[in-house]
C-alpha positions in Angstrom: 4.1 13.2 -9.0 5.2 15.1 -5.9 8.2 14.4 -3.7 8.1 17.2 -1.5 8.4 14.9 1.7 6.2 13.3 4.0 4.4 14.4 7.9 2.6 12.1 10.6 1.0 14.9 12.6 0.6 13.7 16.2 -2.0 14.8 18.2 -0.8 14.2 21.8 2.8 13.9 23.1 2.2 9.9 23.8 1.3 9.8 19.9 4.4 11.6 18.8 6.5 9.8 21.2 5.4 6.3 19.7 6.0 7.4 16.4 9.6 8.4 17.4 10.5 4.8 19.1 9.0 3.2 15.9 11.7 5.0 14.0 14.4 4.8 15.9 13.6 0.9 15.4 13.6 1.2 12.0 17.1 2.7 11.6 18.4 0.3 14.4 17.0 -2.6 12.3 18.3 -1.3 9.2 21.6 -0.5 10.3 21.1 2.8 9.9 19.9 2.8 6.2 16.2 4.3 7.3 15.2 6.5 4.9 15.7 10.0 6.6 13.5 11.9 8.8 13.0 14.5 11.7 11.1 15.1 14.5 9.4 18.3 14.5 7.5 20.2 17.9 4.4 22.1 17.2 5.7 25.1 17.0 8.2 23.5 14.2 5.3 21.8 12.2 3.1 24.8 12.0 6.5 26.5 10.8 6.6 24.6 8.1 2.9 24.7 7.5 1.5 27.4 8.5 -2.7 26.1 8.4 -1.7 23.2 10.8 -3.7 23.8 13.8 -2.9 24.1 17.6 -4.4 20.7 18.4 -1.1 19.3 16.8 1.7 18.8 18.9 4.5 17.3 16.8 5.1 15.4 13.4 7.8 13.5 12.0 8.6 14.6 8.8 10.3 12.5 6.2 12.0 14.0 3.0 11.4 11.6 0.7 7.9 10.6 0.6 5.6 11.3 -2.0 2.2 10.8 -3.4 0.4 10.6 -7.1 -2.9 11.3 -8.6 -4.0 7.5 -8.4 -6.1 8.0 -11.8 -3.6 10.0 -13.6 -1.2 6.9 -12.4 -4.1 4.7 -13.3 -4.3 6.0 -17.2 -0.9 6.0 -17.5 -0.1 2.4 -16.8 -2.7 1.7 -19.1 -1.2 4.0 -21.5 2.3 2.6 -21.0 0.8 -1.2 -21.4 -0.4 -0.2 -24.9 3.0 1.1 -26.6 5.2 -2.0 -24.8 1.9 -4.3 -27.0 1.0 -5.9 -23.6 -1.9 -8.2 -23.8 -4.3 -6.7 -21.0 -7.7 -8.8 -20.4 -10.0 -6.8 -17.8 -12.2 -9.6 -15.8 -10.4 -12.5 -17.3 -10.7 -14.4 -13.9 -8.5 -17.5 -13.5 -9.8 -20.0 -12.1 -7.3 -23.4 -12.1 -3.4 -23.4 -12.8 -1.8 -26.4 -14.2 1.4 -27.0 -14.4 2.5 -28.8 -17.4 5.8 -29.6 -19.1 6.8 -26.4 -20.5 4.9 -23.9 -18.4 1.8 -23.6 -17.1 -2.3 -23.5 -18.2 -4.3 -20.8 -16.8 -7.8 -21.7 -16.9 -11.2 -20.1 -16.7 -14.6 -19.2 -17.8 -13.1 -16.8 -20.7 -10.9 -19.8 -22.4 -7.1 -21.1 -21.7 -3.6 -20.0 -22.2 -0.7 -21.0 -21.7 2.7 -19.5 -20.4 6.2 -20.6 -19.3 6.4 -17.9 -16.1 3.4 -16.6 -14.0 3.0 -14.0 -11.4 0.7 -14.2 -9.1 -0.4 -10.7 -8.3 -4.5 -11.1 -7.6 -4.4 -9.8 -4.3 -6.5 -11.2 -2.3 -7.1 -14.1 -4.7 -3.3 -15.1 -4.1 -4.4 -17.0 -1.0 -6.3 -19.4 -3.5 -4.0 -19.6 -6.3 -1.0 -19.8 -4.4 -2.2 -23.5 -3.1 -2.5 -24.6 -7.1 1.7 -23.7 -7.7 3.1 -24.9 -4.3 2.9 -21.5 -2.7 1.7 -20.1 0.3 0.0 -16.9 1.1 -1.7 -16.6 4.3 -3.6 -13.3 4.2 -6.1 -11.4 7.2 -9.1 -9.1 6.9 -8.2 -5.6 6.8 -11.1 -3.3 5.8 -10.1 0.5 5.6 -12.1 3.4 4.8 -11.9 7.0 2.9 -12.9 10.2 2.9 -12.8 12.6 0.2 -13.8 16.0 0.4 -14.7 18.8 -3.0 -12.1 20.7 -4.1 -10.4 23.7 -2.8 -7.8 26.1 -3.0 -3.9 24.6 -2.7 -3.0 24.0 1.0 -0.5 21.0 1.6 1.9 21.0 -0.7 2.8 17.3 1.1 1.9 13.7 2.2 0.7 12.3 5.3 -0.5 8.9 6.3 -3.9 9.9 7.0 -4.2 12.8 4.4 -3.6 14.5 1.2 -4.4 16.7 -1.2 -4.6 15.8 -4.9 -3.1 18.1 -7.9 -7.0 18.8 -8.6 -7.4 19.9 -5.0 -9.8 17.3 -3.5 -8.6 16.1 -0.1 -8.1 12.6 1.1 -8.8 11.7 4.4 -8.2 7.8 5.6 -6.2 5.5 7.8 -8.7 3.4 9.1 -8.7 -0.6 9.5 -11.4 -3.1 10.7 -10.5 -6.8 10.9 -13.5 -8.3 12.3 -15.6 -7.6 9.8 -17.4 -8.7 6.4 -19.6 -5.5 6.2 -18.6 -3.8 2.8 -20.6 -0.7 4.4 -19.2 2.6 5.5 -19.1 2.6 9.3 -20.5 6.2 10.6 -18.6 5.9 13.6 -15.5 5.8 12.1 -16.1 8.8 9.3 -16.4 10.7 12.2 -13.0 10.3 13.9 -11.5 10.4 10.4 -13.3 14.0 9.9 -12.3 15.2 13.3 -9.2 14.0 13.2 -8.9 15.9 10.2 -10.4 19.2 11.1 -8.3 19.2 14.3 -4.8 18.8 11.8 -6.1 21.1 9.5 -9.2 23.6 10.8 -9.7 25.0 7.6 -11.3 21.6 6.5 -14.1 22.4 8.7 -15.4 24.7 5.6 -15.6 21.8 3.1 -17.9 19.2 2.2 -17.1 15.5 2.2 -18.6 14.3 -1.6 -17.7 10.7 -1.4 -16.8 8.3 1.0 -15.8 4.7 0.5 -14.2 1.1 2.0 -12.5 -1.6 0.6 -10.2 -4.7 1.7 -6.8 -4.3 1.7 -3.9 -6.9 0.1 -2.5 -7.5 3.7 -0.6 -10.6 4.7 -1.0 -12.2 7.8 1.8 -10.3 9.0 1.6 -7.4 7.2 4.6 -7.5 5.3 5.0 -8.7 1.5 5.4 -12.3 0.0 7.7 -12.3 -2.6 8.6 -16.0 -3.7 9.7 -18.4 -6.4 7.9 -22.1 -6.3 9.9 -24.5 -5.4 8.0 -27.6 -6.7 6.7 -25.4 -9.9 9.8 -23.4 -10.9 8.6 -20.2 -13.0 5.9 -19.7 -10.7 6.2 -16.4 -8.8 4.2 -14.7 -6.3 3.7 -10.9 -5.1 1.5 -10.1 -2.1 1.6 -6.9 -0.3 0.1 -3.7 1.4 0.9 -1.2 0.0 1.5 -2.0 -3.9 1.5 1.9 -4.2 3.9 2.4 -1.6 6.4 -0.5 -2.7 6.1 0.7 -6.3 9.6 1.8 -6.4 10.7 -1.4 -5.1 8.5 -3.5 -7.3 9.1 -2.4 -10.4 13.4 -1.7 -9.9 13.9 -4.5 -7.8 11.4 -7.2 -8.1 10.3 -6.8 -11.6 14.1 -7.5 -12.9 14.7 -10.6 -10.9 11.5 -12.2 -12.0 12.0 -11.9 -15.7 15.6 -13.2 -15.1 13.8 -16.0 -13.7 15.4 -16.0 -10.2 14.9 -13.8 -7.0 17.9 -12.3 -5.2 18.8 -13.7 -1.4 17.8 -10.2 -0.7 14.7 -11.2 -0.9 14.6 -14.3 1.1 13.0 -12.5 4.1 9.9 -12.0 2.1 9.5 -16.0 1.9 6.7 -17.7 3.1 8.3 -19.6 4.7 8.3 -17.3 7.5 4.8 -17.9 8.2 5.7 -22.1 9.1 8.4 -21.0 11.2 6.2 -19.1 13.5 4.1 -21.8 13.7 6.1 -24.0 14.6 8.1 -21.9 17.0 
């Protein structure tokens, strides 16, 4: 893990000066319990990192974010299920829930079981289980793409939004989103602002090769913030919904994980109803 901090490199001063309203929202939302963060000029970021090129004009830097090797993380989950004797089944798709007296029966093409408290974390398959336990979760298309490039020598020792560099030293490059499409294909068009977009952050990734590039859907509600909720016609039933499960790690597994095996969620939490979504309706 590395918790150096966090950048959004702005590439114009309209850019930077978006991303600084957005925070000052943030902390006037949250009272002022934002997580920190500064606002850095050019001349600043490229102080600070000194292969940023002159095409950036600003950044706002954040101290505590942080970034892991997704398939070291990957492993050791799976290596942390094993000691704690969890019951993993890989492709064991669900396909009816029914509640019964003392719990509920999952059902599907690889037998039955039975249990007395279920989460529903399936991503996008929430929208459709949801429905079976009294639960709602509305979700929308959001189809992102990545780039990776080979590896290279060490040169951001950070995070950013739309790039990082791994402890191996390949390069992420990504923070694209499509919602009116079904095409699981890479979109050439939109490689290409990720690469230049890239190059003009950091010019020495002109000098690399990209070696893979890929898309996928993202878990993203309707309004882009998570679900968490308790049934309240099938008590024991929970729900978890949210972009991004890597980025609300922290808060899923010390605050969420807790209150669900006490079998209650805190009025914290209430926000994250679904409720939300039949009041907007409705408004």
């Amino acid at each position: 893990m590395n918790q150096n901090g966090g950048f959004s490199f702005a590439l114009d001063p309209l850019e930077l000066e978006t991303w600084q309203a957005e925070m000052q929202d943030i902390v006037r939302e949250t009272n002022g319990r934002a997580a920190p963060f500064e606002v850095l000029s050019g001349t600043e970021t490229r102080y600070r990192l000194p292969f940023v090129g002159p095409d950036v004009v600003g950044s706002i830097y954040s101290p505590l974010d942080g970034h892991v090797n997704a398939l070291r993380l990957f492993r050791a989950l799976h290596t942390g299920m094993k000691k704690r004797n969890v019951d993993y089944r890989a492709g064991h798709a669900v396909e009816r829930i029914e509640p019964v007296r003392d719990g509920f029966r999952l059902i599907g093409p690889n037998g039955t079981l039975v249990a007395q408290r279920i989460v529903l974390a399936a991503g996008l398959d929430n929208s459709r289980l949801a429905e079976m336990v009294g639960l709602h979760a509305p979700m929308k298309r959001s189809k992102g793409q990545i780039l990776v490039t080979e590896k290279c020598a060490p040169f951001f020792d950070y995070t950013s939004a739309t790039l990082r560099q791994t402890d191996e030293g390949g390069v992420m490059i990504g923070d694209s989103e499509e919602t009116h499409t079904a095409a699981q294909a890479t979109n050439q068009d939109i490689s290409a602002v990720l690469a230049n977009r890239a190059v003009r952050t950091f010019p020495v990734l002109g000098d690399l090769n990209i070696v893979r590039s890929w898309t996928g859907l993202r878990v993203k509600p309707l309004d882009g913030l998570p679900i968490y909720e308790q049934s309240a016609s099938h008590p024991g039933a929970f729900i978890a919904v949210c972009h991004s499960g890597v980025t609300l790690a922290a808060n899923h597994a010390l605050v969420v994980a807790p209150q669900i095996a006490a079998g209650a969620l805190s009025h914290g939490l209430a926000a994250f109803g679904s409720q939300r979504f039949h009041a907007s309706q409705t408004a």
